[in-house]
C-alpha positions as CSV (number, residue, x, y, z in Angstrom):
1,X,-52.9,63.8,-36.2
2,X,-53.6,60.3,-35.2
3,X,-52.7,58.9,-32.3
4,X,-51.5,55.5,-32.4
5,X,-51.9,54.2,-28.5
6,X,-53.5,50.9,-29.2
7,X,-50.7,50.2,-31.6
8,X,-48.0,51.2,-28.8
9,X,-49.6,48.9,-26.2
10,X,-49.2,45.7,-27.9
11,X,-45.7,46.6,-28.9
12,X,-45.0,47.0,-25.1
13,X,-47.1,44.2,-24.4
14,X,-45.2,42.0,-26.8
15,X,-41.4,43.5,-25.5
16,X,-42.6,42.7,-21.4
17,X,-43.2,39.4,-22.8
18,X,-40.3,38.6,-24.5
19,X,-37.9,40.2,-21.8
20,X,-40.2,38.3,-18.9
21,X,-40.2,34.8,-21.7
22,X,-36.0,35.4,-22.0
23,X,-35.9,36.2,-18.1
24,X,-37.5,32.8,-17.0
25,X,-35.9,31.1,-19.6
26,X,-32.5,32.7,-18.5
27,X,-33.2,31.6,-14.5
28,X,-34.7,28.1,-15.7
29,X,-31.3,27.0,-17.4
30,X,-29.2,28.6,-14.0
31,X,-31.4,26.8,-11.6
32,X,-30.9,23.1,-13.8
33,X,-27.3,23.8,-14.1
34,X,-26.4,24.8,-10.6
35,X,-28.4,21.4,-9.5
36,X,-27.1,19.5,-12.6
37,X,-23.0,20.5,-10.7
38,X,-24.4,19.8,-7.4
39,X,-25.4,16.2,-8.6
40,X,-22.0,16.1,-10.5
41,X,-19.7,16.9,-7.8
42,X,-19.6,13.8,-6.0
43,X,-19.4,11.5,-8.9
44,X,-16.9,13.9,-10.6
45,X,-14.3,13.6,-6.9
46,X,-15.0,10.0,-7.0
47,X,-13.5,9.6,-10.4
48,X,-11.0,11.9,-9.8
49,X,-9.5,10.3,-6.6
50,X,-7.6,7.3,-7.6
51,X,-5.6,10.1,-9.8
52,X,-5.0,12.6,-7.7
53,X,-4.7,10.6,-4.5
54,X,-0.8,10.4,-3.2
55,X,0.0,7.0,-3.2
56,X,1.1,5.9,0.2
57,X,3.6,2.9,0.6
58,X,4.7,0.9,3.9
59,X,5.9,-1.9,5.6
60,X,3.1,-3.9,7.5
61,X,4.2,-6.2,9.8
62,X,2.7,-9.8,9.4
63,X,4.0,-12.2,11.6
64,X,7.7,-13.5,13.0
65,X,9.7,-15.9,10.6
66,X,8.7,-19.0,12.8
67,X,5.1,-18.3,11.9
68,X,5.7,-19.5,8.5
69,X,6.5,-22.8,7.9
70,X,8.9,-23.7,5.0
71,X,7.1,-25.0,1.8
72,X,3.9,-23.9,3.8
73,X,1.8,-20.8,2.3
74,X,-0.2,-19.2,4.8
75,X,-2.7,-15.9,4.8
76,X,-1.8,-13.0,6.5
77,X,-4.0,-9.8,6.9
78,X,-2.9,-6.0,7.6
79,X,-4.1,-2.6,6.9
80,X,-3.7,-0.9,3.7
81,X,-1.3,1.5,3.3
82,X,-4.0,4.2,2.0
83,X,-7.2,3.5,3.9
84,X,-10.2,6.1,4.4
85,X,-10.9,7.0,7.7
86,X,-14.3,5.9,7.7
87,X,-13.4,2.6,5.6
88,X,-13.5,0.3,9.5
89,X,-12.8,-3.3,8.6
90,X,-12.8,-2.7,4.9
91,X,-9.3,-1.3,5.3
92,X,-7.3,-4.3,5.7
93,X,-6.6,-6.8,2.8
94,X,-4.3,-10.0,3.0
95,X,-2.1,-11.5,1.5
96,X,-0.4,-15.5,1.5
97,X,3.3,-15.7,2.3
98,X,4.9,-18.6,0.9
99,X,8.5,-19.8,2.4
100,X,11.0,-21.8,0.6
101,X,13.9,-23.0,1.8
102,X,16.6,-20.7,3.1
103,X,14.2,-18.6,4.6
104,X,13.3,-17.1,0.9
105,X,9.8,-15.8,1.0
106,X,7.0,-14.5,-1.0
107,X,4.0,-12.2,-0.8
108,X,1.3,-12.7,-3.7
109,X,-2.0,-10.9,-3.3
110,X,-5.6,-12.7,-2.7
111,X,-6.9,-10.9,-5.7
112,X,-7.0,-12.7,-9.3
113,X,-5.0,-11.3,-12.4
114,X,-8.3,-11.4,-14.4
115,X,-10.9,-9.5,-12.6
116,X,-10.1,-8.9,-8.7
117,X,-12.0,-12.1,-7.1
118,X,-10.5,-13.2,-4.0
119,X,-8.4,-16.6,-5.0
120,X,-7.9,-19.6,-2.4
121,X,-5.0,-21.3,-1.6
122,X,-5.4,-25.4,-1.9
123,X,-3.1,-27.2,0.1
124,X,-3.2,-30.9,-1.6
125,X,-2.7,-30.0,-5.3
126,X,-0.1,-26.8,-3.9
127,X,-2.8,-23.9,-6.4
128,X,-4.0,-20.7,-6.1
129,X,-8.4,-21.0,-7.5
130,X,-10.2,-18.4,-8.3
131,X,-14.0,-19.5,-8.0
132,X,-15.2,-16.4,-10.2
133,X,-14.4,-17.6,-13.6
134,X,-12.0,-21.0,-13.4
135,X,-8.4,-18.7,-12.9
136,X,-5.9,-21.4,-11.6
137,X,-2.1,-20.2,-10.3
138,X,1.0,-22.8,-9.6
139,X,2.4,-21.9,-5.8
140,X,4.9,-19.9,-7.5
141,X,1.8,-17.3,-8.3
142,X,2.2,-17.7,-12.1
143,X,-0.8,-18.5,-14.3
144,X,-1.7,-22.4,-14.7
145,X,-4.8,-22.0,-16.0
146,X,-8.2,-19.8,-16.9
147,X,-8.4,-16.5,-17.9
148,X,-5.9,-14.6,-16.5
149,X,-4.1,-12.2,-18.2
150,X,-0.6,-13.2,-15.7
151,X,0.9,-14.6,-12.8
152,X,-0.6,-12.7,-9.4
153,X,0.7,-9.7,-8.5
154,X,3.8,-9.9,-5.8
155,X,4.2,-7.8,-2.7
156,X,7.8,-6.6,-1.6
157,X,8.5,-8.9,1.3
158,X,11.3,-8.3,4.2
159,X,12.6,-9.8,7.3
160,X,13.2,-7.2,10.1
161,X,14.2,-8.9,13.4
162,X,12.8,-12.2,12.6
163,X,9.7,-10.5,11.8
164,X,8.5,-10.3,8.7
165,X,7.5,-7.1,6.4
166,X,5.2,-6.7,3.4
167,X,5.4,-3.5,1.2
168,X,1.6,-2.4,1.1
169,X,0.4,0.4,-1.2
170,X,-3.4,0.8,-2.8
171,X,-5.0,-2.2,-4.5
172,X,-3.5,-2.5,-7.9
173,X,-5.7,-2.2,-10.8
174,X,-6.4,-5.8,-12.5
175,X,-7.0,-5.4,-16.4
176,X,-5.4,-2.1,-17.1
């Protein structure tokens, strides 16, 4: 009878290396994939939050009816209606009110149909420019000019007590 011990050694040698191989490999993969989801979760919420965030509406008080003079268009500021807690100064936005005659007003938003630059209100030719890419707007807020896909977005507008109301909710989404 032969004994076959050198034989039996590097079969056990060859098996504690495979099971110690497949173990590393095995901890090597859960170590990269518990790091990959800790590098994941924030970008993964951030992209996530405009969907599942309620979407918060109110009326922001922007000024008494004799602060707006008629055929005048004038910015306003106030807080959004869904701000972060840590967002400071970044949580207001404006707005220009524009009053017609009969005390019939409108709110259209600083930001441009096209691509969300802030537009400027010109007094002498009565537009709405947008330096980013040549958008132009009549005072009426509908598209004169440029790339804009439409007229600027409007804001519910109220008067409560002579003073007067804006409708806020999140900063719509321009292109989509």
């Amino acid at each position: 009878m032969s004994c076959d011990c050198e034989e039996q050694k590097t079969t056990d040698s060859k098996l504690e290396a495979v099971n110690r191989r497949s173990f590393l490999t095995k901890i090597t993969i859960a170590i990269g994939g518990f790091i990959g989801t800790v590098l994941a979760f924030p970008l993964i919420t951030a992209m996530l939050d405009p969907v599942t965030r309620k979407k918060d509406t109110s009326w922001r008080n922007v000024g008494g009816l004799i602060d707006f003079e008629e055929g005048k268009t004038k910015m306003v500021s106030f807080e959004n209606a869904s701000p972060y807690k840590w967002s400071g100064e970044i949580a207001y936005s404006a707005a220009y009110v524009r009053r017609e005659e009969n005390n019939k007003l409108t709110a259209f938003s600083v930001n441009c149909a096209h691509l969300g630059c802030p537009v400027r209100w010109e007094e002498k030719p009565e537009l709405f420019m947008c330096p980013c890419h040549g958008g132009v707007y009549y005072k009426d807020g509908s598209r004169a000019a440029g790339p804009p896909p439409r007229g600027l977005h409007t804001y519910p507008i109220r008067i409560v007590n002579n003073q007067v109301e804006i409708e806020t909710q999140a900063i719509p989404i321009t292109n989509i």
